[in-house]
ROSE-4610 file (N, C-alpha, C; in Angstrom, 1 decimal, always signed):
// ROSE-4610
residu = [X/X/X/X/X/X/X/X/X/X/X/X/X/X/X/X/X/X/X/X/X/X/X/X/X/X/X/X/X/X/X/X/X/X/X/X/X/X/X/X/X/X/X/X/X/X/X/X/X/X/X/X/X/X/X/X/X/X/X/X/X/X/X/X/X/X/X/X/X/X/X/X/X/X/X/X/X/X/X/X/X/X/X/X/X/X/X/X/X/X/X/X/X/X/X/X/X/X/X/X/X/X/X/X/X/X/X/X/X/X/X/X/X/X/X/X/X/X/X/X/X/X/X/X/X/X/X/X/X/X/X/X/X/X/X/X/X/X/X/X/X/X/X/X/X/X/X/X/X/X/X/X/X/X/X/X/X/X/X/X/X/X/X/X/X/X/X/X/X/X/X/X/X/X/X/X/X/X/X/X/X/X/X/X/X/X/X/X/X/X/X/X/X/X/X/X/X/X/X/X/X/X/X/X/X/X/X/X/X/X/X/X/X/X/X/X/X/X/X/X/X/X/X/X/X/X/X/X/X/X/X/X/X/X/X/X/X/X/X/X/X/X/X/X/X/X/X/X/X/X/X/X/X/X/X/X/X/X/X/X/X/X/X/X/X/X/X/X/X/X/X/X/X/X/X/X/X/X/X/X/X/X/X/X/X/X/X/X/X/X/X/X/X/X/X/X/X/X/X/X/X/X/X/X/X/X/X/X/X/X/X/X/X/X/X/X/X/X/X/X/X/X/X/X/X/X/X/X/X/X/X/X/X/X/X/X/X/X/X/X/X/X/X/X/X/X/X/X/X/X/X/X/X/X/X/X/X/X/X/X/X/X/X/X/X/X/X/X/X/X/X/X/X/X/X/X/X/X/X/X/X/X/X/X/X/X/X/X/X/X/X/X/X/X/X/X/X/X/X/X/X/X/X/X/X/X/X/X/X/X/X/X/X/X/X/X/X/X/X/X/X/X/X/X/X/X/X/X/X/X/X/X/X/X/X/X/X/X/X/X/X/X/X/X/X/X/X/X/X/X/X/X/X/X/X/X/X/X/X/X/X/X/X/X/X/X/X/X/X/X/X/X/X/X/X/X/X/X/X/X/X/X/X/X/X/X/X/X/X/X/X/X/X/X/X/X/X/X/X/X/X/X/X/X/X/X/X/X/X/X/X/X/X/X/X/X/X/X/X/X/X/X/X/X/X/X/X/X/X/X/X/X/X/X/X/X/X/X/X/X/X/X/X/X/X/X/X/X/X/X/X/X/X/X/X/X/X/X/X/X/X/X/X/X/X/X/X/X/X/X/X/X/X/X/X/X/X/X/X/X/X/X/X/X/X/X/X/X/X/X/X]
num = [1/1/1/2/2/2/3/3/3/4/4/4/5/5/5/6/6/6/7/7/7/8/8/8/9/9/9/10/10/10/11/11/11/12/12/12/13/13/13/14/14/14/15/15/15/16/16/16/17/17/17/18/18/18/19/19/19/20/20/20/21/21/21/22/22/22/23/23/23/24/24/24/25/25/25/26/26/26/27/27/27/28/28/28/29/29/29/30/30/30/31/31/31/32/32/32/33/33/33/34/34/34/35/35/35/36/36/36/37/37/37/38/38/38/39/39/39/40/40/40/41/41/41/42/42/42/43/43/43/44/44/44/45/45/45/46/46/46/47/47/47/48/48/48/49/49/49/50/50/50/51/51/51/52/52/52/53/53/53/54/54/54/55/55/55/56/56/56/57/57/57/58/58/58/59/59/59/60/60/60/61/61/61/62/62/62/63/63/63/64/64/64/65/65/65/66/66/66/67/67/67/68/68/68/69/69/69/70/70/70/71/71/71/72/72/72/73/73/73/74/74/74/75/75/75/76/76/76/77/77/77/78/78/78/79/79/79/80/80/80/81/81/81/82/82/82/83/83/83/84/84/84/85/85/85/86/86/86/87/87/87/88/88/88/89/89/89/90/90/90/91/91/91/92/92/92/93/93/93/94/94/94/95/95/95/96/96/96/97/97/97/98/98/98/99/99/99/100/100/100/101/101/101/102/102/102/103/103/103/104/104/104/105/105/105/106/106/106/107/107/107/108/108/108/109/109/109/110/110/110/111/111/111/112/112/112/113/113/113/114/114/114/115/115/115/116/116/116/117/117/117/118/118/118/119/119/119/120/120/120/121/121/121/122/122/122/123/123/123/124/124/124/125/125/125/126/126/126/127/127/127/128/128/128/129/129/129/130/130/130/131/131/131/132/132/132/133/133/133/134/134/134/135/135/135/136/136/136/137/137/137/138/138/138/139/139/139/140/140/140/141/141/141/142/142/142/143/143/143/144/144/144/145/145/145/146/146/146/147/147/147/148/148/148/149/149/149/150/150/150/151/151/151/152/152/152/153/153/153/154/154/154/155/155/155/156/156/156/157/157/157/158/158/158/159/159/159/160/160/160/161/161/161/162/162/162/163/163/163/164/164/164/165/165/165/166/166/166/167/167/167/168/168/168/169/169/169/170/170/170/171/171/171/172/172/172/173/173/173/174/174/174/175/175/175/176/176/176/177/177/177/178/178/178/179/179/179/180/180/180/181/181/181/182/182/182/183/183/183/184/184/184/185/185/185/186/186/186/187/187/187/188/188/188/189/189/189/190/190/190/191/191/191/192/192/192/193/193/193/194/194/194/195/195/195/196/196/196/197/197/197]
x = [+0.8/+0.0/+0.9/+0.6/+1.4/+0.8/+1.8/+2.2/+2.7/+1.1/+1.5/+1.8/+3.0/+3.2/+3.1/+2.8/+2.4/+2.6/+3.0/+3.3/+2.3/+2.4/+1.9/+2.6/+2.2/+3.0/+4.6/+5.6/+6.1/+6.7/+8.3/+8.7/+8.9/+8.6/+8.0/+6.8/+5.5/+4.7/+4.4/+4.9/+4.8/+4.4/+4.5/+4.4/+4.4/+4.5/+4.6/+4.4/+3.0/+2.7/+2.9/+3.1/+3.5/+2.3/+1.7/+0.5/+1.1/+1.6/+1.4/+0.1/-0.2/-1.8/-1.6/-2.2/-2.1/-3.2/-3.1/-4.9/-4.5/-4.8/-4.3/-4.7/-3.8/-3.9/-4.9/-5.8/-7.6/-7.9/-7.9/-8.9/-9.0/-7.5/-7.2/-7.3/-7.3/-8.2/-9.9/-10.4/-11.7/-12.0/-11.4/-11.3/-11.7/-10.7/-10.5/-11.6/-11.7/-13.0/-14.5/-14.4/-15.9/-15.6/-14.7/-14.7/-15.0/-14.3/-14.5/-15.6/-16.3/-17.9/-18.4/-18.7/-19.8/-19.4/-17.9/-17.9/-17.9/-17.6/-17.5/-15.6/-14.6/-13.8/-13.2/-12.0/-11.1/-9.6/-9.2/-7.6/-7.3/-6.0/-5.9/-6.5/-7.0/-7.0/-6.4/-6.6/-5.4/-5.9/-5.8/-6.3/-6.7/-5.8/-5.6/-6.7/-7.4/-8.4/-9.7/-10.4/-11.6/-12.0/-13.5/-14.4/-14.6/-15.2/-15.6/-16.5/-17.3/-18.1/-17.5/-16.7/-15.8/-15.0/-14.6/-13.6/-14.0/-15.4/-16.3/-16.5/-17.0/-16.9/-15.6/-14.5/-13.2/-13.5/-13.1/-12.8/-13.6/-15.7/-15.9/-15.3/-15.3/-14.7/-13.5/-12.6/-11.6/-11.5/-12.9/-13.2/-13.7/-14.7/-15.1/-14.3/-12.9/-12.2/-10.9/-11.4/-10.3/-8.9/-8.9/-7.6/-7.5/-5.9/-5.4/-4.4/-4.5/-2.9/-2.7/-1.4/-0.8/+0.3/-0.2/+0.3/+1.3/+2.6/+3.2/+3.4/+3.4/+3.8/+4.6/+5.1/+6.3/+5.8/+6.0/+6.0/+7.1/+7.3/+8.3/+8.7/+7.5/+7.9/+8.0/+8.2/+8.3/+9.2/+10.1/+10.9/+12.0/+12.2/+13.5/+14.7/+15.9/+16.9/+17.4/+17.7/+18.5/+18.0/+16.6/+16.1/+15.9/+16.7/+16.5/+17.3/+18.4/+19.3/+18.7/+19.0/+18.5/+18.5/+19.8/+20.3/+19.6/+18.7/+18.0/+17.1/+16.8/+15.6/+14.3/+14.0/+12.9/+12.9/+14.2/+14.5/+14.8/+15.6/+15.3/+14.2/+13.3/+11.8/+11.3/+11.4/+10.5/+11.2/+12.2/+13.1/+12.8/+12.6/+12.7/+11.0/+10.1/+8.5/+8.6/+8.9/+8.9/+9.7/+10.8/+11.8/+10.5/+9.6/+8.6/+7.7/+6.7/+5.6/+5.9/+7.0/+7.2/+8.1/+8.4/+8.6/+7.8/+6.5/+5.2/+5.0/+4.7/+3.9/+4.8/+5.8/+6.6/+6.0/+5.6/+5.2/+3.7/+2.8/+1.4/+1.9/+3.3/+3.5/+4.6/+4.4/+5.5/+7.0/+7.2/+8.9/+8.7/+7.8/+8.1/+7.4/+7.6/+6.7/+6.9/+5.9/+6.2/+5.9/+6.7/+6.4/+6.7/+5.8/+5.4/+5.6/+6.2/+6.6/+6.5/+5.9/+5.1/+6.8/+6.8/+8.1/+8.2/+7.4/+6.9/+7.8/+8.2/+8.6/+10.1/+10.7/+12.3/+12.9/+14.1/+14.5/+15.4/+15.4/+15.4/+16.5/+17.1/+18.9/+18.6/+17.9/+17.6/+16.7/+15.2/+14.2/+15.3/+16.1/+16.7/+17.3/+18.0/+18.7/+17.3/+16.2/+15.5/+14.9/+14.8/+14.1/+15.5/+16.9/+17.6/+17.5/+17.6/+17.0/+15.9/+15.1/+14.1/+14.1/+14.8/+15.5/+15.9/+17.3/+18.0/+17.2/+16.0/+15.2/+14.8/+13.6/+13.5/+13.7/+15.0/+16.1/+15.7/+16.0/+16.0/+14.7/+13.4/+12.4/+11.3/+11.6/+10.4/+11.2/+10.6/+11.2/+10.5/+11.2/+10.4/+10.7/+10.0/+9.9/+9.0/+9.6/+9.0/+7.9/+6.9/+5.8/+5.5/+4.9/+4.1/+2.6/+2.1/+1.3/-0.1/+0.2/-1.2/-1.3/+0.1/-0.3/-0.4/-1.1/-0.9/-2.1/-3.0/-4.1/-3.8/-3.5/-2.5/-2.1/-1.4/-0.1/-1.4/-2.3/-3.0/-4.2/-4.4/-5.1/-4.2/-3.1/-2.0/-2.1/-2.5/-1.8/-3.4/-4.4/-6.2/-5.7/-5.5/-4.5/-4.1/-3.0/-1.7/-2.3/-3.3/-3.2/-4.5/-5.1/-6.5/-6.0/-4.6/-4.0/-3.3/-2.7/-1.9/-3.1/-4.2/-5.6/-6.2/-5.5/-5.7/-4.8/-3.2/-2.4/-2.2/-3.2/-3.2/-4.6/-5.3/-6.4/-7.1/-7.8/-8.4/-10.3/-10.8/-12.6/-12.5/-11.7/-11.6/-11.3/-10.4/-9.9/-11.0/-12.2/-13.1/-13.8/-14.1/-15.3/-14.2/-13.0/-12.3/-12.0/-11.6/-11.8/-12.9/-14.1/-15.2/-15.0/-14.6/-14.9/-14.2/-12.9/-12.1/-12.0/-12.4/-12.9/-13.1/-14.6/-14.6/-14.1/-13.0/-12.1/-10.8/-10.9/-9.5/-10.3/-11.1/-11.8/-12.2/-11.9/-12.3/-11.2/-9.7/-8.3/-8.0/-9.1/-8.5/-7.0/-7.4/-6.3/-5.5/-4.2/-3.2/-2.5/-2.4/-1.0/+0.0/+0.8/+2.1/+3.5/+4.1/+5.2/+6.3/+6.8/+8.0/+9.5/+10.2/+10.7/+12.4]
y = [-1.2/+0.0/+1.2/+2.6/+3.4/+4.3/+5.0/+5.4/+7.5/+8.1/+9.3/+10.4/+11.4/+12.1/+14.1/+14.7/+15.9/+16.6/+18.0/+19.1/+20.1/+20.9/+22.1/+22.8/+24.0/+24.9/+25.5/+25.3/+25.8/+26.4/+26.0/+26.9/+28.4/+28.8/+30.7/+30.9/+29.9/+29.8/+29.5/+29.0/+28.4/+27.4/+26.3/+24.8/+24.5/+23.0/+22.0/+21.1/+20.5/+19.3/+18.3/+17.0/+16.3/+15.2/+14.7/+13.3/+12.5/+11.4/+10.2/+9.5/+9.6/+8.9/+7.2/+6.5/+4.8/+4.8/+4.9/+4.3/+4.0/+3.1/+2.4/+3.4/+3.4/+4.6/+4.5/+3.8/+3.4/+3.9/+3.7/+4.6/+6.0/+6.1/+7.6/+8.5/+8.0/+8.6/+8.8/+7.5/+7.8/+8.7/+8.6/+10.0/+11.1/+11.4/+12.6/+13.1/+11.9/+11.8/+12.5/+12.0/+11.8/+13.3/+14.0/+14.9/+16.2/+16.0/+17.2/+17.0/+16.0/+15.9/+16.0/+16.3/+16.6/+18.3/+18.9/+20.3/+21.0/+20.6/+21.0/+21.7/+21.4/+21.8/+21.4/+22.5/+22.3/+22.7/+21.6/+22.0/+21.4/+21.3/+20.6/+20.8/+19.8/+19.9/+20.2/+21.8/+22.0/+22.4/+21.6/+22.1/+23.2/+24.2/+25.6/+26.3/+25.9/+26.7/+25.7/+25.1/+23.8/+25.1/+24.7/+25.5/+24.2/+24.6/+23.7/+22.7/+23.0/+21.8/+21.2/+21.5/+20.5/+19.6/+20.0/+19.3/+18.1/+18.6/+17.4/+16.3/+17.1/+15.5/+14.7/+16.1/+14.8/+14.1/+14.0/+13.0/+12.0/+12.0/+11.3/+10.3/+10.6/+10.2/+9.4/+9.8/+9.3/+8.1/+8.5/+6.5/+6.2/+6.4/+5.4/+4.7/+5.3/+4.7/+4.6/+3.8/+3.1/+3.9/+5.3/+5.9/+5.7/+5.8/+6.2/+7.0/+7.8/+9.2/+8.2/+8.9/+8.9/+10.3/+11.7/+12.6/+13.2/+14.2/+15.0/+15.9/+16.7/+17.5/+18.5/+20.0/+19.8/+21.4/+22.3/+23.8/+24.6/+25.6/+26.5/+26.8/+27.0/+27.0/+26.0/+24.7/+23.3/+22.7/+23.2/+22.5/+21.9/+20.3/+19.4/+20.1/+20.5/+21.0/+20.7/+19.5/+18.7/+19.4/+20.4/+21.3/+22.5/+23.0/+24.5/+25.3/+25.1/+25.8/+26.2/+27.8/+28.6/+28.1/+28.1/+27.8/+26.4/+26.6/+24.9/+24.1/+25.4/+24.8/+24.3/+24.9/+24.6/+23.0/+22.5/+21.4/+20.3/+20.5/+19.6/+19.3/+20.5/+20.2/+19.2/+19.4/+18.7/+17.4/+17.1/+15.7/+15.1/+15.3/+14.9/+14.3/+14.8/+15.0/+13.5/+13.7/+13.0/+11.3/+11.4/+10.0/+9.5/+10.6/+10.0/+8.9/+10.1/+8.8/+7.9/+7.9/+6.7/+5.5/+5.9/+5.1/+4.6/+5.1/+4.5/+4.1/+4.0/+3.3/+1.8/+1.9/+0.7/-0.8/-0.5/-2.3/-2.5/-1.5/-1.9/-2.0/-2.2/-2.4/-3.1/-4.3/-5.0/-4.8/-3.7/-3.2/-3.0/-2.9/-2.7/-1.6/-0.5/+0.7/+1.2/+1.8/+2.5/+4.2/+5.1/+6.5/+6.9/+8.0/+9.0/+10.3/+11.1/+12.5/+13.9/+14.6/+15.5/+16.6/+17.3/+17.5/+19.2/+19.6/+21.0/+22.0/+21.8/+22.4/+22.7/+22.1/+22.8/+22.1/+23.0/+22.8/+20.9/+21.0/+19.6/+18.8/+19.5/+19.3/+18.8/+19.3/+19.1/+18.1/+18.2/+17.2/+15.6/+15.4/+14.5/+13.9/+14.5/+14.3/+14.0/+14.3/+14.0/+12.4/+12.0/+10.9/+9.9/+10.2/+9.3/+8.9/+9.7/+9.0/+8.6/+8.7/+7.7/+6.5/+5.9/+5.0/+4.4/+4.8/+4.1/+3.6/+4.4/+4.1/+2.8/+2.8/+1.6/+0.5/+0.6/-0.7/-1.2/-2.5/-2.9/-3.4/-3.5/-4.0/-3.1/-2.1/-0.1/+0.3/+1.6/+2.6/+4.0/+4.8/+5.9/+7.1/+8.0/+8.4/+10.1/+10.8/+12.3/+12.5/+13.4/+13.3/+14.9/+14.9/+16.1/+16.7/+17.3/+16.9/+17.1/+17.9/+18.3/+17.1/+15.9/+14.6/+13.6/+14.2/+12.7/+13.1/+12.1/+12.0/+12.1/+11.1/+10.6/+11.7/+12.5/+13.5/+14.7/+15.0/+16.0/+15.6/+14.2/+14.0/+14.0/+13.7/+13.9/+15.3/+16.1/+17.7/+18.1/+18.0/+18.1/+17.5/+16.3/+16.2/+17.3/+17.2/+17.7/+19.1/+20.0/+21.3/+21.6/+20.5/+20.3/+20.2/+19.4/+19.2/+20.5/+21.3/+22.4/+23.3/+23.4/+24.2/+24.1/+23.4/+22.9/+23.3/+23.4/+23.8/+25.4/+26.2/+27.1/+27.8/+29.0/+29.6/+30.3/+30.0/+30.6/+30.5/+31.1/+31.1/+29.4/+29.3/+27.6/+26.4/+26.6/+25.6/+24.8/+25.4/+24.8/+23.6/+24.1/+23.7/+22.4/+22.6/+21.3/+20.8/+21.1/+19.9/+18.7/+19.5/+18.8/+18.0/+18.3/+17.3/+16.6/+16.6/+15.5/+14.4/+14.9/+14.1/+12.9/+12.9/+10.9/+9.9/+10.7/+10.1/+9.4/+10.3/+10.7/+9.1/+9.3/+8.4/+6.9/+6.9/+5.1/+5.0/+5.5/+5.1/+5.2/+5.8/+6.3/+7.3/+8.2/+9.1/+8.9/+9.2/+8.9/+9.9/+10.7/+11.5/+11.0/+11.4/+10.4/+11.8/+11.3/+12.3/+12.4/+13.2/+13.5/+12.9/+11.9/+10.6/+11.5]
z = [+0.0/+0.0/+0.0/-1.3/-1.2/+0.4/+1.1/+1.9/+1.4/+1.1/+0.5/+1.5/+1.5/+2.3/+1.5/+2.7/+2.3/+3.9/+3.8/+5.2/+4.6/+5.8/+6.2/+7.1/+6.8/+7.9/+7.1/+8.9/+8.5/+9.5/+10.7/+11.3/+11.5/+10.4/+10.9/+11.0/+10.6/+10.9/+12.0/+12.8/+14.5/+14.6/+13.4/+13.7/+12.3/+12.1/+10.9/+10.9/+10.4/+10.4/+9.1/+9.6/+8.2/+8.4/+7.2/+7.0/+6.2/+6.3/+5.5/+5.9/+4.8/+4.3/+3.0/+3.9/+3.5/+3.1/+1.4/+0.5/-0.9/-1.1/-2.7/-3.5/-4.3/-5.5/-6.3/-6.5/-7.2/-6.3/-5.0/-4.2/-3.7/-4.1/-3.9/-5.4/-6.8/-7.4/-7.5/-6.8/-6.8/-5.7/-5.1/-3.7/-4.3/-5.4/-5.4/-7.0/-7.8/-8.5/-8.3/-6.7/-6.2/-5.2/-4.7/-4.5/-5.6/-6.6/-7.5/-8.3/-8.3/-9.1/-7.7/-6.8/-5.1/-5.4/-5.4/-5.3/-6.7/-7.6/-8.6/-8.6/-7.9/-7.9/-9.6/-9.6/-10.8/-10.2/-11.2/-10.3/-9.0/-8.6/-7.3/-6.4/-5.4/-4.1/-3.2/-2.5/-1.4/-0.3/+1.3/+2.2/+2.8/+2.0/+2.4/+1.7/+0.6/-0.2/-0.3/+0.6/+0.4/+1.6/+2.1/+2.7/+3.9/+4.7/+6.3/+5.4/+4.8/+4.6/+3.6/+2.5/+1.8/+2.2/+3.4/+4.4/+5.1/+5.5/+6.0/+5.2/+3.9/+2.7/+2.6/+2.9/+2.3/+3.2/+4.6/+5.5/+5.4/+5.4/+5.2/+3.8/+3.1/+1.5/+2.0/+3.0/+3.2/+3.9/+4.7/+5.1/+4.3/+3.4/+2.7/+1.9/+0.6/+0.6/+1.2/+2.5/+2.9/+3.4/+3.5/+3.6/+5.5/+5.8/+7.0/+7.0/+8.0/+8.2/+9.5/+9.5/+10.7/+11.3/+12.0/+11.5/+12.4/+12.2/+13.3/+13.4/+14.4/+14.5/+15.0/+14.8/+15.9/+15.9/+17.1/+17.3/+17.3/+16.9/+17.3/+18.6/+19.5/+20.7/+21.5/+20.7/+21.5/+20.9/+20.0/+19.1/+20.3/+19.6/+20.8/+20.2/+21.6/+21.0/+19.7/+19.2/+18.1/+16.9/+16.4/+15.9/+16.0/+17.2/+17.6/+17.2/+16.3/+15.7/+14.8/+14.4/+14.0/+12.1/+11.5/+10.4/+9.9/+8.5/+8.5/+9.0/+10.0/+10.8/+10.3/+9.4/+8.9/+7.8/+7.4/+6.5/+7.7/+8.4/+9.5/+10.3/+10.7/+11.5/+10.2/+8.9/+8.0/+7.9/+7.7/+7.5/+8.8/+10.2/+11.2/+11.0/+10.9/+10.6/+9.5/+8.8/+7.8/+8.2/+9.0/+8.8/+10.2/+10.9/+12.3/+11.6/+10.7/+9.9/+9.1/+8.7/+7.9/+8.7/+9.6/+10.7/+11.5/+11.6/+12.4/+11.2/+10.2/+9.6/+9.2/+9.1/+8.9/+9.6/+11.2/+11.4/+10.3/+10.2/+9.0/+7.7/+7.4/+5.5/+5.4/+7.0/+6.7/+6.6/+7.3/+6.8/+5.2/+4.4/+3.0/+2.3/+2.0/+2.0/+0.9/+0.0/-0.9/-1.0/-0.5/-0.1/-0.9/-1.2/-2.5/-1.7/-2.0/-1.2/-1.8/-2.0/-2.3/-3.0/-3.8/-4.1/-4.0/-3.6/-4.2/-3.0/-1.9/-0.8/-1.0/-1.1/-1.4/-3.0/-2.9/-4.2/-4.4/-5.6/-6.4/-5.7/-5.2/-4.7/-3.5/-3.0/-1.4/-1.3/-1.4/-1.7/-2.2/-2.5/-3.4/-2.2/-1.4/-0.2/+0.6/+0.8/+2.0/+1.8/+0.0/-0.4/-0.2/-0.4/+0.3/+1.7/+2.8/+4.0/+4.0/+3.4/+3.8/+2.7/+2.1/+1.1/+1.9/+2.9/+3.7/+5.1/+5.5/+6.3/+5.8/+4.9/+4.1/+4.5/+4.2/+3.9/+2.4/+1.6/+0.7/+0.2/+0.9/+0.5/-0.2/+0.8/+0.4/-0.6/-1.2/-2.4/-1.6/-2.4/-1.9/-3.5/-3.8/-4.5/-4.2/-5.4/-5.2/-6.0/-6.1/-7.2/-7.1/-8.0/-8.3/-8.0/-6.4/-6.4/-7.0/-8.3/-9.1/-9.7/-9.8/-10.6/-9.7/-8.9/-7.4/-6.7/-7.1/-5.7/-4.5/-4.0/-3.2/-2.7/-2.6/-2.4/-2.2/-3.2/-2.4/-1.4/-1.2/-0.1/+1.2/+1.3/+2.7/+2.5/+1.9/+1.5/+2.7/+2.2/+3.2/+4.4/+5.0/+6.1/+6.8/+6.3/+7.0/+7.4/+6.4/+6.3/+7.8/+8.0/+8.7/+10.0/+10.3/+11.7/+11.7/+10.9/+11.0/+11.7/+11.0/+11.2/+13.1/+13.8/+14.8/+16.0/+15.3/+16.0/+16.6/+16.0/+16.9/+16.4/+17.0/+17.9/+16.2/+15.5/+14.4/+14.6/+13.7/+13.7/+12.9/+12.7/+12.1/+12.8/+13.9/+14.8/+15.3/+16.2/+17.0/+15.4/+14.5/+13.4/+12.7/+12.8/+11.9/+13.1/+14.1/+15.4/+15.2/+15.7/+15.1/+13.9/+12.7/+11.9/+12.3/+12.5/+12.7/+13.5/+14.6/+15.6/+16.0/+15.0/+14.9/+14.0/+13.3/+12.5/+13.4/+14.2/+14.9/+15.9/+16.4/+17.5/+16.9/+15.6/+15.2/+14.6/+15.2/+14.5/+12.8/+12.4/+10.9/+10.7/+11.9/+11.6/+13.3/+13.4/+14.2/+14.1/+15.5/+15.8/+16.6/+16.2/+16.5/+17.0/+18.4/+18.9/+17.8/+17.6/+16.9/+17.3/+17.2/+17.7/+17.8]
């Protein structure tokens, strides 16, 4: 099962959350099928521009087919020292974020994982370096790979994720109302927050 990953946020933002989201890639096109014929959207899916009640459909959508996150996150004013260096901070809070969920999710895929990783956040040089550690994470049995995420279902459903948990991490007219949705997702183990390791 691909294992799609997507952030939010953003150490000058005052936090960054990362989702890897576990849903076969047929189900994460019909996901995303059956979301833009319900809203009539065009164009990607991005947590940051869907409305409260769109939101509500993804998640439900997201049980139906079959999706799981498992998500983390980390604050500026809570960052573990080994991150609190000023220089980088922001590629380290996300590499650390990232080597967490794919690390929980490793005993559900068998040690063998195939992570798809959203490419759009830093440059090609770097991103290249982040998909090697989690390669060597891996070990020999998983792959991991970068994508594009206006060509990846997948990749913009972790992207509704990540941006919903970020939506949470601090005090907005939106916080209380995606709490709520989230909620009883959160409460029948679909979705999983996970400490920053």
């Amino acid at each position: 099962m691909p294992i799609y990953c997507d952030e939010s946020g953003g150490m000058s933002a005052g936090a960054m959350v990362l989702a890897g989201v576990s849903i076969a890639a047929d189900d994460a096109d019909a996901l995303l099928a059956r979301f833009k014929q319900v809203t009539a959207l065009r164009g990607e899916m991005k947590g940051s521009r869907i409305s409260l009640v769109e939101r509500a459909l993804f998640f439900e959508l997201l049980e139906r087919f079959h999706g799981r996150a498992i998500v983390c996150e980390v604050r500026t004013d809570r960052l573990p020292a080994r991150l609190s260096e000023e220089r980088g901070r922001d590629l380290n809070a996300y590499a650390a974020l990232l080597e967490t969920v794919v690390e929980a999710w490793l005993p559900e895929s068998g040690d063998c994982a195939e992570v798809i990783i959203d490419d759009g956040r830093y440059d090609p040089a770097t991103l290249a370096l982040v998909r090697e550690s989690i390669v060597a994470l891996l070990g020999t049995c998983g792959r991991a790979r970068l994508a594009d995420s206006r060509r990846s279902a997948g990749v913009q459903i972790a992207d509704v994720v990540a941006n919903s948990f970020y939506n949470m991490t601090y005090a907005s007219p939106r916080t209380d109302r995606i709490r709520q949705i989230v909620s009883p997702f959160r409460n029948g183990r679909q979705l999983r927050l996970v400490s920053l390791a």
